[in-house]
C-alpha positions as CSV (number, residue, x, y, z in Angstrom):
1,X,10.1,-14.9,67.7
2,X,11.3,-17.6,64.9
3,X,10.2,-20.1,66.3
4,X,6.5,-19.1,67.3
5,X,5.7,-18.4,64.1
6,X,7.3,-21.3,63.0
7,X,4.4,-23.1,65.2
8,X,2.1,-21.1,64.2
9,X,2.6,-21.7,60.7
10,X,3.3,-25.2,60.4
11,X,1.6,-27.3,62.7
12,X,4.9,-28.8,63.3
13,X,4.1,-29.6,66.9
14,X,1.4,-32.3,66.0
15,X,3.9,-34.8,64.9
16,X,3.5,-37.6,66.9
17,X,5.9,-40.5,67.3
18,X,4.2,-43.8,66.8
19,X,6.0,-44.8,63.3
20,X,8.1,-47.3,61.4
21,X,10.1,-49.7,63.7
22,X,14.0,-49.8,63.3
23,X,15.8,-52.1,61.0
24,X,18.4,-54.8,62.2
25,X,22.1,-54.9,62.3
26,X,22.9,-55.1,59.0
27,X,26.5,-54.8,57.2
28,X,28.9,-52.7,59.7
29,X,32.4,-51.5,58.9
30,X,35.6,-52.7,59.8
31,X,36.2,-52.3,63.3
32,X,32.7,-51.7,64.7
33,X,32.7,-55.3,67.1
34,X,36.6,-53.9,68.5
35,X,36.7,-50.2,69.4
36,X,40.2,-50.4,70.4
37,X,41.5,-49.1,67.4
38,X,40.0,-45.5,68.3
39,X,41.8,-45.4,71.5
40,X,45.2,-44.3,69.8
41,X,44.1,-41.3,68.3
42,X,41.5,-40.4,70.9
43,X,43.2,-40.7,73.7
44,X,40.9,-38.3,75.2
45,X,37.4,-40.0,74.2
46,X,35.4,-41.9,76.5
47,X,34.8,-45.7,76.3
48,X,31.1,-45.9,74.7
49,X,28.4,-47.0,77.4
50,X,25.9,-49.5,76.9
51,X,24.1,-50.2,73.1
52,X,21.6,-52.7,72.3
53,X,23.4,-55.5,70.2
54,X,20.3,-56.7,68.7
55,X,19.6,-53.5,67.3
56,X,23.3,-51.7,66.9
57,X,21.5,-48.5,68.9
58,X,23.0,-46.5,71.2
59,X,20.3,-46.7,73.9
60,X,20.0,-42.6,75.4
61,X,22.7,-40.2,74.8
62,X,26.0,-39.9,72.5
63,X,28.9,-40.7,74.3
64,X,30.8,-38.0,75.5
65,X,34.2,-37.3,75.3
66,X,37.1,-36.4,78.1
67,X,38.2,-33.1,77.9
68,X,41.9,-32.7,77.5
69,X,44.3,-29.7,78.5
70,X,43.3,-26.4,78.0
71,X,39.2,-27.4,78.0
72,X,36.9,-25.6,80.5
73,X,34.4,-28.3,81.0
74,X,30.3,-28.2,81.7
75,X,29.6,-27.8,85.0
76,X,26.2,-30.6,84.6
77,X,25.5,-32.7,82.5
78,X,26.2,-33.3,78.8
79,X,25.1,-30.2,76.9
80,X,23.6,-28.3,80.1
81,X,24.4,-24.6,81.0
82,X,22.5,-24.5,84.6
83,X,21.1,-21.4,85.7
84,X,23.2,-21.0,88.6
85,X,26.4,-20.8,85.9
86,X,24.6,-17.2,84.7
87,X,24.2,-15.9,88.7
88,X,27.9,-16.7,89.2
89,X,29.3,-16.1,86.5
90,X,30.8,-18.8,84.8
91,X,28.6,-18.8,82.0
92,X,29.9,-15.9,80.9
93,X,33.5,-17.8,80.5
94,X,32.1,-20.2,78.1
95,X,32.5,-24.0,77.8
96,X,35.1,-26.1,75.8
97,X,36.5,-29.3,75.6
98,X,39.4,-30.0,73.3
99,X,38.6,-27.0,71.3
100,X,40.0,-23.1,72.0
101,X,39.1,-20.1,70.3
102,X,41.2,-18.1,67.2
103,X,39.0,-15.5,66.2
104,X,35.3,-13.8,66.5
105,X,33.5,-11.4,64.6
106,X,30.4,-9.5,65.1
107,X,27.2,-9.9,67.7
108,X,24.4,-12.1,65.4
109,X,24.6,-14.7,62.9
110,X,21.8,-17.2,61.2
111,X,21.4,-20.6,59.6
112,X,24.3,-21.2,57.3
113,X,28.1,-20.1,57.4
114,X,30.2,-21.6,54.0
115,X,33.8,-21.5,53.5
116,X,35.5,-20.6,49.8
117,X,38.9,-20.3,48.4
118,X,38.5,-18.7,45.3
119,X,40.9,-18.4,41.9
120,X,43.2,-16.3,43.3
121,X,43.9,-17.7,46.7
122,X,41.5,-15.2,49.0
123,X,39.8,-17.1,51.9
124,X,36.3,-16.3,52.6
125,X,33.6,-16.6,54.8
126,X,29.6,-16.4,54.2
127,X,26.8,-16.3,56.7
128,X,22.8,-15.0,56.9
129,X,23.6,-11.9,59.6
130,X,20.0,-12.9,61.3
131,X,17.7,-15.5,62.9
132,X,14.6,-13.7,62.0
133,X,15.0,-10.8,59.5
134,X,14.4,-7.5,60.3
135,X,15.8,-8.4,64.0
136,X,19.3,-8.9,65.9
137,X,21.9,-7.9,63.3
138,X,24.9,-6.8,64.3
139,X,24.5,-3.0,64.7
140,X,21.3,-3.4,62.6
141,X,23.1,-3.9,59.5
142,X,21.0,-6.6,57.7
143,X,22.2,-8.8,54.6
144,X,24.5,-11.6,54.3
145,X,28.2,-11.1,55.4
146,X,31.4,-12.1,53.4
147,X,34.6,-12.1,55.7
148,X,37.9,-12.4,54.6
149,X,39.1,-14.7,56.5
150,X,43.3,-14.8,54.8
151,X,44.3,-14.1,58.3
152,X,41.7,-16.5,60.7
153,X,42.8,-14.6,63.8
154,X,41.8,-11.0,62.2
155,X,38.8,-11.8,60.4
156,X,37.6,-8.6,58.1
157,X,34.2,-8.1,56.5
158,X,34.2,-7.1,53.5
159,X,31.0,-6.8,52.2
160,X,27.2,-7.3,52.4
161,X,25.2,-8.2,50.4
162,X,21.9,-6.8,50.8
163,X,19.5,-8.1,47.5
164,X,16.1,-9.1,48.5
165,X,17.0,-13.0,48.7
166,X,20.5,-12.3,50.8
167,X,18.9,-10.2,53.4
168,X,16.3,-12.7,54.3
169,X,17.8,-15.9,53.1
170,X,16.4,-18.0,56.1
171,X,17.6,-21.3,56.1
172,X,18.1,-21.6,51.9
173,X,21.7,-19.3,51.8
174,X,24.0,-22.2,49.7
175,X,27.6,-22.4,48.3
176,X,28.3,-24.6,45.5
177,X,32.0,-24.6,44.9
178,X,32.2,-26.4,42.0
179,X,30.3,-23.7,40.1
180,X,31.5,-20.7,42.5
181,X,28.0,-20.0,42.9
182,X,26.4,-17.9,46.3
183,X,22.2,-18.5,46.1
184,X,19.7,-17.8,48.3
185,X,16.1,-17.7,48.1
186,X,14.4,-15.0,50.4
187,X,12.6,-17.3,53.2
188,X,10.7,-16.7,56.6
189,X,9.9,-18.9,59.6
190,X,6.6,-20.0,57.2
191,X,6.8,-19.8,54.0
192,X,7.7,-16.5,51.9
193,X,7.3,-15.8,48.1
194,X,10.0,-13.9,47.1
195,X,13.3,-14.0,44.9
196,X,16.6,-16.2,44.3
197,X,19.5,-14.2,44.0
198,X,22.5,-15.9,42.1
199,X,26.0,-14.1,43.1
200,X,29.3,-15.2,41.5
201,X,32.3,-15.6,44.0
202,X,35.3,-17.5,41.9
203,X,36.6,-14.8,40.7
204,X,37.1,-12.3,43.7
205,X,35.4,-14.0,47.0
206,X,35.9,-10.8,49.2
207,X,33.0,-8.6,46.6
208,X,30.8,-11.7,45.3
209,X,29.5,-10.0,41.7
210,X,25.5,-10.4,41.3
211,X,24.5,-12.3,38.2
212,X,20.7,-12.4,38.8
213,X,17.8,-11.6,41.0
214,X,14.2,-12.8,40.1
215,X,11.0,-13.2,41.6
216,X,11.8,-17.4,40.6
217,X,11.5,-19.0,44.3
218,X,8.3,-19.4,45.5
219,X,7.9,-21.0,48.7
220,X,10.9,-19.8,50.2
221,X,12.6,-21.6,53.5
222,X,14.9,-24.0,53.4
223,X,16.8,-25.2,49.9
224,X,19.3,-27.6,48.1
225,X,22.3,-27.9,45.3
226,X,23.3,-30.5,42.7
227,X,26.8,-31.0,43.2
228,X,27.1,-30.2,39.7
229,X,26.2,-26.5,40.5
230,X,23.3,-26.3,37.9
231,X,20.2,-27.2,39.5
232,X,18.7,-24.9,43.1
233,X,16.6,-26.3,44.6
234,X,13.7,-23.8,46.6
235,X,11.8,-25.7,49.5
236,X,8.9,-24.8,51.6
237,X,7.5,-25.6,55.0
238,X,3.8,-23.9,55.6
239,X,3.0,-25.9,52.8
240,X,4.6,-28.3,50.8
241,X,6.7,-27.5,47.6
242,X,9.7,-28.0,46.0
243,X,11.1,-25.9,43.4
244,X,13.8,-27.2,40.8
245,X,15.8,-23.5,39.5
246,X,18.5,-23.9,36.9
247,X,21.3,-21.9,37.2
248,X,23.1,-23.2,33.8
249,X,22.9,-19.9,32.8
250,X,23.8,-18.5,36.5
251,X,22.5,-14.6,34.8
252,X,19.5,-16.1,33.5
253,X,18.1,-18.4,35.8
254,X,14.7,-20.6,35.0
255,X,12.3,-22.5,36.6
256,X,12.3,-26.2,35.0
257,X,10.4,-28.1,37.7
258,X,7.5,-27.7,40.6
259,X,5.8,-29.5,42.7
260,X,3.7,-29.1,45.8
261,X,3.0,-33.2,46.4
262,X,6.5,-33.5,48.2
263,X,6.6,-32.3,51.4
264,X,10.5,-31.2,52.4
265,X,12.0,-28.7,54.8
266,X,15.6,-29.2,53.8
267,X,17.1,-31.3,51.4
268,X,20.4,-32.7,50.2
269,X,21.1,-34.2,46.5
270,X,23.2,-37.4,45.8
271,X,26.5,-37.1,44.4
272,X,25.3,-37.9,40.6
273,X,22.5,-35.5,40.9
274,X,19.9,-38.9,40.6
275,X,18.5,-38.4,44.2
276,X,17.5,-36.3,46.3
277,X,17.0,-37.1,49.9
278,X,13.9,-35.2,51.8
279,X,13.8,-34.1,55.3
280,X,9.6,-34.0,55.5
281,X,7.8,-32.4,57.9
282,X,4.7,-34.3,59.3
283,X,2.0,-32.7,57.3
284,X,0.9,-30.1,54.8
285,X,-0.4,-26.9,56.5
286,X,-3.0,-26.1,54.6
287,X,-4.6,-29.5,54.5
288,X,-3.0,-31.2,57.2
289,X,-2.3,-34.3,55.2
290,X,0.5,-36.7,55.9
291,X,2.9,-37.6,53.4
292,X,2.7,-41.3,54.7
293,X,0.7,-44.2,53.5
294,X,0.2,-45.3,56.9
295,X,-2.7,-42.1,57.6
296,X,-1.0,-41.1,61.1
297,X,0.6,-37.2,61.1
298,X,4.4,-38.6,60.9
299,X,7.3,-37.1,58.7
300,X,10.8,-38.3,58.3
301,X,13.1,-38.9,55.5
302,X,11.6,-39.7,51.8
303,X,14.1,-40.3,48.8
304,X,12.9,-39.4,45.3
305,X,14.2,-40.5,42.0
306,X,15.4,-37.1,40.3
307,X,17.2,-38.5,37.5
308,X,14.8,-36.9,34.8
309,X,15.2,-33.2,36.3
310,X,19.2,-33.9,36.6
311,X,19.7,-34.3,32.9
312,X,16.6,-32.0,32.0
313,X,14.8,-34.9,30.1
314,X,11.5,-35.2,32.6
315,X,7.9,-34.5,30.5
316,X,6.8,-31.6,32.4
317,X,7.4,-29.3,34.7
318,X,4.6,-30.4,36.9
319,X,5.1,-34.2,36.2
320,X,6.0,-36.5,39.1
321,X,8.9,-38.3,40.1
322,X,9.1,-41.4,41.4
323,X,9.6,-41.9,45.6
324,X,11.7,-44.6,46.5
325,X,11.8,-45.2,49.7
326,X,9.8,-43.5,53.0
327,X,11.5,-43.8,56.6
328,X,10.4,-42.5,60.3
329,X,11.6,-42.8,63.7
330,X,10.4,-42.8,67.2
331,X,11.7,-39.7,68.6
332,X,11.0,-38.1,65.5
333,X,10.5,-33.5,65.8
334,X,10.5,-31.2,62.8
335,X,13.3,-33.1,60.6
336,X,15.4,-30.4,58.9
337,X,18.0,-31.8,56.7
338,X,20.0,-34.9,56.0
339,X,23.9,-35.3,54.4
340,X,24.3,-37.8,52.1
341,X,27.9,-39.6,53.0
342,X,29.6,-43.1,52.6
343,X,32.1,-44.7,55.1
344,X,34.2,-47.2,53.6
345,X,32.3,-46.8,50.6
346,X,29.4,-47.3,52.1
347,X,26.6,-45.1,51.9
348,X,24.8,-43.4,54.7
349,X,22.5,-40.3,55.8
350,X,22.8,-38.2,58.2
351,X,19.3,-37.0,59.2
352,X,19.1,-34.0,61.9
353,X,16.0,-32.5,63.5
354,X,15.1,-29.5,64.9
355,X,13.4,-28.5,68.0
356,X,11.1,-30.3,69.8
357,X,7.6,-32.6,69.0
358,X,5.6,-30.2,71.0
359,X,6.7,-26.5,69.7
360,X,3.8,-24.7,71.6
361,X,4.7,-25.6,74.8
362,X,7.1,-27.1,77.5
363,X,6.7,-30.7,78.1
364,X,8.9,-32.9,79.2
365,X,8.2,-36.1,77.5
366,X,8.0,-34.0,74.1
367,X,10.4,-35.8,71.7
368,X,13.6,-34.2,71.1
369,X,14.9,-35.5,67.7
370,X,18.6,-34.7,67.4
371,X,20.3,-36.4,64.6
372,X,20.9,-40.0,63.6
373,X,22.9,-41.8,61.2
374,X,20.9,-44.0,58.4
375,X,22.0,-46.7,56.4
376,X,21.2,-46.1,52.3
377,X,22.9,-48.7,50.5
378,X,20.3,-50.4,50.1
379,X,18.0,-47.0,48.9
380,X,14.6,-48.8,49.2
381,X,14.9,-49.7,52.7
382,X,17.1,-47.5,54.5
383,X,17.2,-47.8,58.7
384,X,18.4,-45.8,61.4
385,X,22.2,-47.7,62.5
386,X,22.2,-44.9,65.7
387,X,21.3,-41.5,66.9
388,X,23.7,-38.3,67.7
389,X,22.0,-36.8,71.0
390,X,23.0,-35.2,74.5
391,X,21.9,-35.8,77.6
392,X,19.9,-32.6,78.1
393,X,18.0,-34.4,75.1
394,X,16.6,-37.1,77.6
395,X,13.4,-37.2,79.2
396,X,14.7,-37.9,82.3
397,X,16.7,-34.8,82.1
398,X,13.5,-32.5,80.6
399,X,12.0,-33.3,83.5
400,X,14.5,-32.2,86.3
401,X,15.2,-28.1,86.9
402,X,17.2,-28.5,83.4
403,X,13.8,-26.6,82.6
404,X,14.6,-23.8,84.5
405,X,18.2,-22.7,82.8
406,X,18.0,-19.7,80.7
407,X,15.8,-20.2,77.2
408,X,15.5,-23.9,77.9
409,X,11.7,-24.1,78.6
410,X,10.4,-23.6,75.1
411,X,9.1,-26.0,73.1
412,X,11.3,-25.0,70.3
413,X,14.9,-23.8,70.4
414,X,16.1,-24.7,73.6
415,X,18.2,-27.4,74.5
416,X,17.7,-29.0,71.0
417,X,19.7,-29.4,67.8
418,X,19.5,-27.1,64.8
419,X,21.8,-28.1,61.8
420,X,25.0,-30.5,61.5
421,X,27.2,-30.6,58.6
422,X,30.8,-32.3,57.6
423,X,34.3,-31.7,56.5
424,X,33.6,-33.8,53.2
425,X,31.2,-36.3,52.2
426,X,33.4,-39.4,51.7
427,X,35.3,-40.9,55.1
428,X,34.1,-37.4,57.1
429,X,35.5,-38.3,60.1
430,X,33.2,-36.0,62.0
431,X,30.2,-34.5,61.9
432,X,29.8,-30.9,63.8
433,X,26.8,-29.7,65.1
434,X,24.8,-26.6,65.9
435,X,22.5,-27.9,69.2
436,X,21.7,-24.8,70.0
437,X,21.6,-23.7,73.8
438,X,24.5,-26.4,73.8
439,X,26.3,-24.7,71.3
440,X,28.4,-26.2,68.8
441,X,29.2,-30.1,69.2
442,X,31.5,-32.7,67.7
443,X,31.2,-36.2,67.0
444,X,33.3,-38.8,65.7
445,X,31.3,-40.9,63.0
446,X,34.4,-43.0,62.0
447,X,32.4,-46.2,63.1
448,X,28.8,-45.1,62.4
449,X,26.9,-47.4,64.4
450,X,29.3,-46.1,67.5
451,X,29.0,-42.3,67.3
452,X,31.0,-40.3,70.3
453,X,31.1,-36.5,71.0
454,X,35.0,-35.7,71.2
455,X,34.3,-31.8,71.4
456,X,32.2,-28.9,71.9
457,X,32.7,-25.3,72.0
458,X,29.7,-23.2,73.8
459,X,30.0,-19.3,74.4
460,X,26.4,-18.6,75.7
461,X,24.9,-15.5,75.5
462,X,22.8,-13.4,78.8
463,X,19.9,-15.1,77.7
464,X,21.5,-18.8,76.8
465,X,23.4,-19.2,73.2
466,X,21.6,-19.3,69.9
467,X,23.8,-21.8,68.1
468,X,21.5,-23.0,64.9
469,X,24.2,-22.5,61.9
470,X,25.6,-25.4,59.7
471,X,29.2,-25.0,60.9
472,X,31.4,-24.9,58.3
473,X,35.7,-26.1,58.5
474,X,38.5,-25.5,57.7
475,X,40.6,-28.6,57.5
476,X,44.1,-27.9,57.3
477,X,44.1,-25.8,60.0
478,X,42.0,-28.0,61.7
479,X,39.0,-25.4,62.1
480,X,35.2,-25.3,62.5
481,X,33.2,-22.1,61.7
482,X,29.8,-21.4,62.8
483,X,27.5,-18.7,64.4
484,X,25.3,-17.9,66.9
485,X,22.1,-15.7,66.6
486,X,23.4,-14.3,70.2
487,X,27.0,-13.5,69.8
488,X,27.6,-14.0,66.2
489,X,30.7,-15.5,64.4
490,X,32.9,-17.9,65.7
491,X,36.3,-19.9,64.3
492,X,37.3,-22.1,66.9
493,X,39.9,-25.0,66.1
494,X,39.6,-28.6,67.8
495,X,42.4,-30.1,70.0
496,X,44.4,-33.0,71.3
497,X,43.3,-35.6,68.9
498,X,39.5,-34.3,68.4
499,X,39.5,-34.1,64.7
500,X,41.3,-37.7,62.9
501,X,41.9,-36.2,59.5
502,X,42.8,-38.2,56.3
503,X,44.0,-37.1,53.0
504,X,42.9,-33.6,51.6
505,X,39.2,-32.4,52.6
506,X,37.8,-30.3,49.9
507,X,34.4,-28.0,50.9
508,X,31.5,-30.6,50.3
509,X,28.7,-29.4,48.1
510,X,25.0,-30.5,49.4
């Protein structure tokens, strides 16, 4: 249902994928020409298969990993649940590799599930209860869930919160943990006009207390935070706007800045607030006008000089901000959001689409975007290093009975990805993902131009799994958190080896 009125409303599908070429090799970190240093810790991860040197690209799908003890392997091919698995049953047992269960809750889950620790020590969870509000809540109860999550095996929840923004939240629900700030902005598969509701959670995470609901977001969809915790950001997809809220004054939140001239589904802000990375969608709606200088219907990322809007000294709160730097690629979908990150201090995106080119129907050669890690350090011309994908991604694959398994021959969900997110934004180590009828996936990013899947965790549904949250993780404990619009939430940990952790990995803001 989401997703045909997502096609419907945005025209998504007539991206096509004749764009920008591909940078070279450029800088790569320590260890990328000898990959022997992985095998130590990942004694379970396959050796990677072939990449084009001249380019640093992995040339078809990810890598994927060997499943250690206790896994329960795919049956097919990487990321496939065949139909014959639901007529015999072992669909229904579920799929791991090198990750095992600890806890579920509940029969329906969203876009977003965020992790908090708050002043006193409670551990909570947050996620949007639906994929498309007034629909497939558990037992109907709408809003968006808090769980206290003190005990991970016995997870309780503990509230809902039901304001206009939190029980349609779409894609914009956000944690910002500097600020102990829960926003949302009330969104739709389109575009919806509606409120933001700010709710305070440092004091007691279990009961989040509401400082503010106002009729302040426009174009409600997708969103982004400053790390600082003062600026929301409301974003749009029918047609294009971005919407700069400042929460300062988290009971009296204002509108400071506006614009409909940048398109952006998601979007993710630099560490010092100066930037804010775009994932555009091919066109406006409305006028079905690309965003690109070249005159063809392409999206991709675009990065925009925010600096004025971060320290509140731009002229007006129409005026507009510089862009710095535009960037496609060939098997470019709906692009929904990026992560800013650095690896060895170097700086890096990672860009994740959703769906497929063509969201009105099945095709085969349609382009199935997936994710893929860019180089930013130099910000004015950032390229794609390599590209996070699964076999059932592949053409070749699209076009065997692969079409025939449960939900995978739509032109959106499917066997495509939905949302990624990290443990931390500096030396990550992994980047989880949310591919939904594949269910949730984990790569190792350590070397970025090498990425390898070292995990996955899919409990599909009757009808195929529903997995389109940004996981959130818990690090000590070695957990990842995320939900499926099917069979709701799930906190499954990763083992033998699949997570390298580093140091302390405090909740990421972005």
């Amino acid at each position: 249902m989401r997703l045909g009125l997502l096609a419907a409303a945005t025209g998504l599908g007539m991206i096509v994928s004749s764009v920008t070429a591909f940078g070279g090799a450029g800088p790569q970190p320590t260890g990328t020409g000898d990959l022997s240093w992985l095998a130590g810790e990942h004694s379970t991860a396959a050796n990677p298969p072939y990449f084009d040197d001249a380019r640093n690209l992995h040339l078809g799908h990810t890598p994927d990993g060997n499943c250690g003890p206790g896994s329960m392997p795919e049956t097919s091919w990487q990321g496939r649940v065949p139909a014959k698995d639901f007529a015999d049953g072992r669909a229904a047992k579920g799929y791991t590799c090198n990750a095992e269960l600890v806890s579920h809750f509940g029969d329906s889950g969203g876009y977003r599930v965020a992790r908090y620790v708050d002043k006193a020590g409670h551990v909570c969870a947050f996620y949007d209860s639906t994929l498309l509000f007034p629909t497939n809540a558990t037992g109907g109860d709408f809003g968006t869930y808090v769980l206290d999550m003190s005990d991970p095996t016995h997870p309780v929840r503990t509230a809902e919160l039901k304001t206009p923004a939190m029980d349609t939240p779409h894609e914009s629900l956000r944690l910002n943990t500097k600020s102990g700030l829960l926003v949302a902005d009330a969104g739709s598969p389109a575009t919806q006009a509606g409120f933001v509701d700010v709710y305070s959670v440092a004091q007691d995470c279990r009961h989040p207390v509401l400082d503010s609901t106002l009729p302040i977001g426009p174009l409600g969809h997708e969103s982004g935070f400053s790390p600082d915790g003062k600026t929301f950001w409301a974003t749009a997809t029918a047609r294009e706007g971005i919407t700069a809220i400042d929460l300062s004054t988290p009971t009296a939140p204002k509108i400071i800045w506006h614009s409909e001239k940048y398109g952006s589904h998601g979007m993710a802000i630099s560490p010092d607030g100066k930037r804010a990375y775009l994932a555009s969608p091919c066109c406006n709606y409305f006028t079905a006008i690309s965003g690109f200088g070249n005159g063809s219907r392409t999206g991709g990322l675009v990065i925009l000089d925010i600096s004025k809007i971060q320290d509140r000294t731009i002229s007006s709160p129409v005026a507009d901000v510089p862009v710095i730097a535009k960037l496609s690629w060939p098997e470019i979908s709906i692009p929904q959001n990026v992560i800013p990150i650095t690896i060895h201090d170097h700086k890096y995106l990672i860009e994740f689409d959703e769906f497929s080119s063509n969201v009105f129907q099945y095709n085969p050669g349609s382009a199935v975007g997936a994710a893929r890690i860019i180089d930013i350090q130099n910000e004015r011309h950032p390229k794609v290093i390599s590209r996070i994908r699964l076999a059932v991604h592949n053409p070749d694959k699209r076009a065997t009975d692969q079409q025939n398994d449960p939900g995978a021959s739509t032109g959106t969900q499917g066997y495509a990805a939905h949302y990624c997110a990290v443990p931390r934004l500096q030396d990550p180590g992994i980047v989880a993902c949310s591919m939904i009828l594949s269910g949730l996936r984990v790569f190792d990013i350590r070397d970025p131009y090498h990425p390898r899947e070292v995990a996955y965790f899919n409990m599909p549904a009757s009808g195929g799994a529903h997995a389109m949250s940004a996981p959130a993780f818990d690090p000590a404990a070695g957990d990842i958190w995320y939900t499926d619009g099917a069979s709701g939430f799930w906190n499954v940990h990763l083992t033998n080896g699949a997570w390298p952790r580093y140091g302390a990995y405090p909740t990421p803001n972005f």
